[in-house]
C-alpha positions as CSV (number, residue, x, y, z in Angstrom):
1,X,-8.9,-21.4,11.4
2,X,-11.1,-18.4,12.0
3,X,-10.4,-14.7,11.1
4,X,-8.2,-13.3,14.0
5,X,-5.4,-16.6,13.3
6,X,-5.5,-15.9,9.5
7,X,-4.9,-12.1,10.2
8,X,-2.2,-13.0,12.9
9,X,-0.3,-15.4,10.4
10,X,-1.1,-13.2,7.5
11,X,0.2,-10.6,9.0
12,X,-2.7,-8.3,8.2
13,X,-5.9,-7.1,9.8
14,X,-9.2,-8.5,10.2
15,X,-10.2,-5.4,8.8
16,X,-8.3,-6.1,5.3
17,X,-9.3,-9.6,5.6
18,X,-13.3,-8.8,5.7
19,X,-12.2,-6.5,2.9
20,X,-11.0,-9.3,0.3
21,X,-13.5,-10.9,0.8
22,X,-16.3,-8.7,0.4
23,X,-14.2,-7.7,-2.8
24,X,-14.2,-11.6,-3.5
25,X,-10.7,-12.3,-3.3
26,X,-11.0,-14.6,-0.4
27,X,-13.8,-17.1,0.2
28,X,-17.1,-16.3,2.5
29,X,-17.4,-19.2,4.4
30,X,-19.1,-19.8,7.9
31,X,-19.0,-22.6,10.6
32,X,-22.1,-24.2,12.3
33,X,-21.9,-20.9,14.4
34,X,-21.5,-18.3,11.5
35,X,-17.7,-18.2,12.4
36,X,-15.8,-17.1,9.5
37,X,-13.2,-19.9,8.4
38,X,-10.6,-20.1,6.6
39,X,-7.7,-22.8,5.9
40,X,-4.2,-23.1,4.4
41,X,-5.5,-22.8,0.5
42,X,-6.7,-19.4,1.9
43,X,-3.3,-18.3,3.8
44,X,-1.9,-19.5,0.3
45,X,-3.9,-17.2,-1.6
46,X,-3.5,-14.3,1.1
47,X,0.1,-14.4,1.2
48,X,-0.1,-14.6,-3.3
49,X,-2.4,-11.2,-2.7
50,X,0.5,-9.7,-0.5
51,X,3.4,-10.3,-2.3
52,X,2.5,-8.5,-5.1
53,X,1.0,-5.5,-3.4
54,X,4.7,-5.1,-1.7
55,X,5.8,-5.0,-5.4
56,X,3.4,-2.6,-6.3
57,X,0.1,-4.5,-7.9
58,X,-3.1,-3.0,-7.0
59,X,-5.7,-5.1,-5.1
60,X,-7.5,-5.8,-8.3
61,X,-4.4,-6.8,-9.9
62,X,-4.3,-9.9,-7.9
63,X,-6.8,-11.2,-9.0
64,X,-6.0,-13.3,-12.0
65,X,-3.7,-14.2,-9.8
66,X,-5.9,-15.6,-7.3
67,X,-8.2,-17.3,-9.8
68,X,-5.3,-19.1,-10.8
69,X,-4.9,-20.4,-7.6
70,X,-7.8,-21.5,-7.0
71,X,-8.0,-22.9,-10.1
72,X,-5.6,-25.7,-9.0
73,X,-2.6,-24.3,-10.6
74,X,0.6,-24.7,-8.5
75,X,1.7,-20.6,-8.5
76,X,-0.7,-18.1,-9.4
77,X,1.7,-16.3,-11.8
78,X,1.2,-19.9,-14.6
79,X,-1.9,-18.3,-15.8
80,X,-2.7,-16.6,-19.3
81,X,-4.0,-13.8,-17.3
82,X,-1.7,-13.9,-14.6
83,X,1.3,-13.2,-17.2
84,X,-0.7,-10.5,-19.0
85,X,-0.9,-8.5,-15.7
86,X,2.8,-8.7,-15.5
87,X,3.5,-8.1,-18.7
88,X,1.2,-4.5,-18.0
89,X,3.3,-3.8,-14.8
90,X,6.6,-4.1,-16.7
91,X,5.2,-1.4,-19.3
92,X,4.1,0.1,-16.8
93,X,7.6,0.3,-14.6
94,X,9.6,0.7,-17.9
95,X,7.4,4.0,-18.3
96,X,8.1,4.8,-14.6
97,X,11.4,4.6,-14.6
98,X,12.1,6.8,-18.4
99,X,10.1,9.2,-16.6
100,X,12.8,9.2,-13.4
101,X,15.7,9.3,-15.7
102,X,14.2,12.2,-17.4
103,X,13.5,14.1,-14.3
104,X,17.3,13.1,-13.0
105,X,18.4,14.5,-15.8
106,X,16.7,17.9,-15.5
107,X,17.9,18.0,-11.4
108,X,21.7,17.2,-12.9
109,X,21.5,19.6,-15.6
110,X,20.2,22.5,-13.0
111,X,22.6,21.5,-10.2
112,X,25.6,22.1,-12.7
113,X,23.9,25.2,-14.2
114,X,23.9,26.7,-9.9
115,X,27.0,25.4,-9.0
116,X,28.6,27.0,-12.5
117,X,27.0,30.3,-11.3
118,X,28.1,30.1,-7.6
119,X,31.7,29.8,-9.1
120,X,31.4,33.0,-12.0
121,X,30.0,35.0,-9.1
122,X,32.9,33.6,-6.2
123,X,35.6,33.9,-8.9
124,X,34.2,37.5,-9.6
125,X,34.7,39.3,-6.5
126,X,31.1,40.7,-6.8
127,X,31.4,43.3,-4.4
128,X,27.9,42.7,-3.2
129,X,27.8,39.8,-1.3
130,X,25.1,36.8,-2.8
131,X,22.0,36.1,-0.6
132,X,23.2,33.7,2.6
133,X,21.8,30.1,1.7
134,X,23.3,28.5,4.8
135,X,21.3,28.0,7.7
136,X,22.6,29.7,10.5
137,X,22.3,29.0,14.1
């Protein structure tokens, strides 16, 4: 298949396609004509590349994952390589989401500190009314 057919059942650009492969993720290969083609190992390995960018690998992240392919393996994730990248991205999301939980914790914990002080100051009667938060029409 040539460029446009792999991009249309990719789901991707010709753009991004030129792209891998000038960053040697997908094979160069020409025709008689100098028509790039492509076949269904290469929608294979494509489709490998985009599943784990949707879970958040970076391009160069795929490739162990790619090279295992190619290598003849059935999945690209059976590789030594392959499982050290995911083992990274796990360390890496673990990290991610302590950080989230911390900052969660510091929104809660100022939340309950402003809403304590709305109610000392509303079961006050401060005779000077608080600043207006609410928008107003």
């Amino acid at each position: 298949m040539r460029i446009g057919e792999l991009a249309e059942r990719a789901g991707t650009s010709t753009r991004t396609l030129r792209y891998y492969e000038s960053r040697g993720l997908l094979p160069a290969r020409r025709d008689g004509n100098g028509y790039r083609t492509y076949d269904e190992e290469d929608l294979r390995l494509l489709r490998q590349i985009r599943t784990l960018q949707d879970f958040g690998f970076d391009l160069e992240e795929t490739r162990p994952f790619v090279e295992c392919l190619r290598a003849g393996h059935p999945s690209g994730d059976s590789c030594p390589a392959s499982l050290a990248v995911y083992r990274r991205k796990l360390t890496e999301l673990d990290g991610l989401i302590g950080r989230l939980g911390e900052v969660r914790d510091q929104v809660a914990s100022q939340l309950a500190e402003a809403e304590a002080e709305a109610e000392a100051e509303a079961g006050a009667g401060a005779e000077t009314p608080g600043p207006r938060c609410e928008m107003t029409g």
